[in-house]
N, C-alpha and C positions, 0 to 999 in steps of 0.2 A: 770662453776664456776671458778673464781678467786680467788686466796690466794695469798696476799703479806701478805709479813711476818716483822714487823716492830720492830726496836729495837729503844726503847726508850733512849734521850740521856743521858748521864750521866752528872755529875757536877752542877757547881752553875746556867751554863744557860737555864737547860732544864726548868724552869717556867717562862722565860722572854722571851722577843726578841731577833731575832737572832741578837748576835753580832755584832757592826759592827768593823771588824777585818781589820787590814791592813794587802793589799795583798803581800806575799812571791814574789821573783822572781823566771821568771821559770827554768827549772834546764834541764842541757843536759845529753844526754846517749851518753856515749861512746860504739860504737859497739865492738872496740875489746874488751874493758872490761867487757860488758854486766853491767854495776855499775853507779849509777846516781852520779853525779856530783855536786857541790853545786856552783851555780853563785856568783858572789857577791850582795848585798844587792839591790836593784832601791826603787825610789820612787813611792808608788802604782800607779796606774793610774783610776783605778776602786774601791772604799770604799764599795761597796756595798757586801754583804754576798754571796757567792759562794754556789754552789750544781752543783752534779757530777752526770751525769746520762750516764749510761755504757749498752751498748747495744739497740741504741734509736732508734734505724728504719733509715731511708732518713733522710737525713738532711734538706730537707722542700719537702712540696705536692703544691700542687695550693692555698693551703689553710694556707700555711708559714708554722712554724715550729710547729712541733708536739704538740697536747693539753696540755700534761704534761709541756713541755719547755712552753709554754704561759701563763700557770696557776703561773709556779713560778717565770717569769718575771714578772707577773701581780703582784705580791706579794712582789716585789722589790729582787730578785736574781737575780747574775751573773749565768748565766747558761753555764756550759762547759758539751754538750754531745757529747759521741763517739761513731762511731759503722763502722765498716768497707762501709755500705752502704753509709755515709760520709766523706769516706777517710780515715778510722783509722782504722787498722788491729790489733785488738785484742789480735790475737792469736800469735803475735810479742812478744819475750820475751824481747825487746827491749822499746816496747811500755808499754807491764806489766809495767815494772821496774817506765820508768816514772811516769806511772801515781800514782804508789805507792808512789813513791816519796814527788808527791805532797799531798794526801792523810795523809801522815806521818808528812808534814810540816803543820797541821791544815790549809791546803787551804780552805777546803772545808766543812761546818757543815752539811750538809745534802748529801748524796749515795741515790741513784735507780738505782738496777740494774734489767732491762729485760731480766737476762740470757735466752737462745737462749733454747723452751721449745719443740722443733720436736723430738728428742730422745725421748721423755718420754710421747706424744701426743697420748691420746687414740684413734686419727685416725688411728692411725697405726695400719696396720693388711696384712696378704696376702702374695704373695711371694715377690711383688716389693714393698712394705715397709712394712719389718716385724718387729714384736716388737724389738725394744732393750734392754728394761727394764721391769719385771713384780713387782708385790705389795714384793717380796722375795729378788729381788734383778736384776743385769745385768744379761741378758741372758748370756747364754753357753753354748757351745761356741756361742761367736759371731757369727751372722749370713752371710753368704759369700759374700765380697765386700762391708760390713759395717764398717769393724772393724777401720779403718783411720776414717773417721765420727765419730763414737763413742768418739774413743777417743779427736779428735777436741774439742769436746763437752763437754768430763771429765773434760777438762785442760781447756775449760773458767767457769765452775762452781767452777775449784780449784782456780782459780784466781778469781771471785767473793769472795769466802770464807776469800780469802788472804785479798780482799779489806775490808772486813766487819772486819775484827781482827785489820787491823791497824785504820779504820777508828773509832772502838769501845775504841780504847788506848787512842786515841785523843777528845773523847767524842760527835764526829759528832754521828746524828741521820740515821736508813739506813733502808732500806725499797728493798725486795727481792720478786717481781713480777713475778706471775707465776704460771699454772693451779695448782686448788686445788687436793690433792688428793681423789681417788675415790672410793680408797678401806677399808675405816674408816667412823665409822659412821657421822654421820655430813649431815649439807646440800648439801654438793655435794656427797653425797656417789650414788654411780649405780652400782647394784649390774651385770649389764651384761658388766659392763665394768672395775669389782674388780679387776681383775687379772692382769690389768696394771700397770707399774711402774707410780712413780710422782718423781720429784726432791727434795720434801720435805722428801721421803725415803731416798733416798742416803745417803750412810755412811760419805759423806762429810758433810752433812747437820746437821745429826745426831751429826757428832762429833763439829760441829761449835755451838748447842744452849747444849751441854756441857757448854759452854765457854761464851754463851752470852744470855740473859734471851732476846729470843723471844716473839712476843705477836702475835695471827693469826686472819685473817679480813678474811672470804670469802663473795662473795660476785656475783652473776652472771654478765656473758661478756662475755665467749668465750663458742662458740656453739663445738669447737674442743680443748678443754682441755685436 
């Protein structure tokens, strides 16, 4: 079972077409600063509506670029995904920074993020991949030679969260893909598979639909949820 978690946009354009908005220029990071930078103004080159998809897989198969990235070309979007398997290392607080940047200058109406779902994957079991997370919370202690991973892992769901706060200021639309949890009743509930963690537990998550009115889709796809 699948659960993306979609936030509805806010403002006067959430019942019409996506805007078509002129594009911002893009903005540099200063490494010693770690602080994005504001360019001066260009003339767009592209008019068409932006979306931002963060954590996309390869950047194309034999079969060109990923279903999602064709679905919203097909639908007239510029598509800008990232994910380290396409050159973009996420886990760069250099690249955060960017891409917030742009995120905060309404580049972008529409976010998808695939945060990265193996911490929390009910295949995990055993001594060579043990759980990291149950339905309670993070394991503890950490389990021996996980704990670098783990937190890898914390810190791209805290920078999801990040992105979802600015992009919800700005009244982009954002959509948070990733196994449904298994230990609530629901359609994907299994009960021999309760005791596992999901990333819709985590205290991050928890405290982000504090702050922003979630709406949940599950839906079956992944045999390793």
């Amino acid at each position: 079972e699948r659960q993306p978690w979609k936030l509805a946009k806010a403002g006067p354009e959430a019942a019409g077409e996506p805007p078509k908005r002129a594009r911002p220029a893009p903005q540099t990071v200063s490494p010693e600063a770690g602080a994005a930078e504001e360019t001066p103004p260009a003339v767009p080159t592209d008019a068409r509506p932006a979306a931002l998809i963060l954590f996309s897989g390869p950047a194309s198969s034999a079969e060109g670029p990923s279903t999602l990235e064709k679905e919203l070309e097909a639908l007239g979007f510029r598509v800008v995904a990232l994910d380290l398997l396409s050159g973009h290392d996420l886990s760069s607080p250099s690249a955060q920074q960017a891409v917030l940047a742009r995120v905060r200058r309404a580049e972008f109406i529409f976010v998808f993020a695939g945060t990265p779902c193996a911490p929390y994957s009910i295949a995990r079991g055993g001594p060579f991949c043990p759980p990291l997370h149950t339905s309670s919370g993070p394991v503890e202690p950490c389990p021996t030679g996980w704990a670098d991973y783990r937190a890898l892992h914390d810190d791209f769901l805290d920078f999801t969260c990040t992105v979802f706060r600015a992009a919800s200021t700005v009244g982009a639309a954002c959509i948070l893909e990733n196994p449904a949890c298994v230990s609530v009743a629901g359609p994907a509930h299994w009960a021999a598979k309760a005791h596992h963690g999901s990333i819709f537990t985590t205290e991050a998550i928890i405290a982000l639909r504090r702050e922003i009115d979630f709406k949940s889709v599950s839906f079956a796809q992944c045999a390793f949820g």
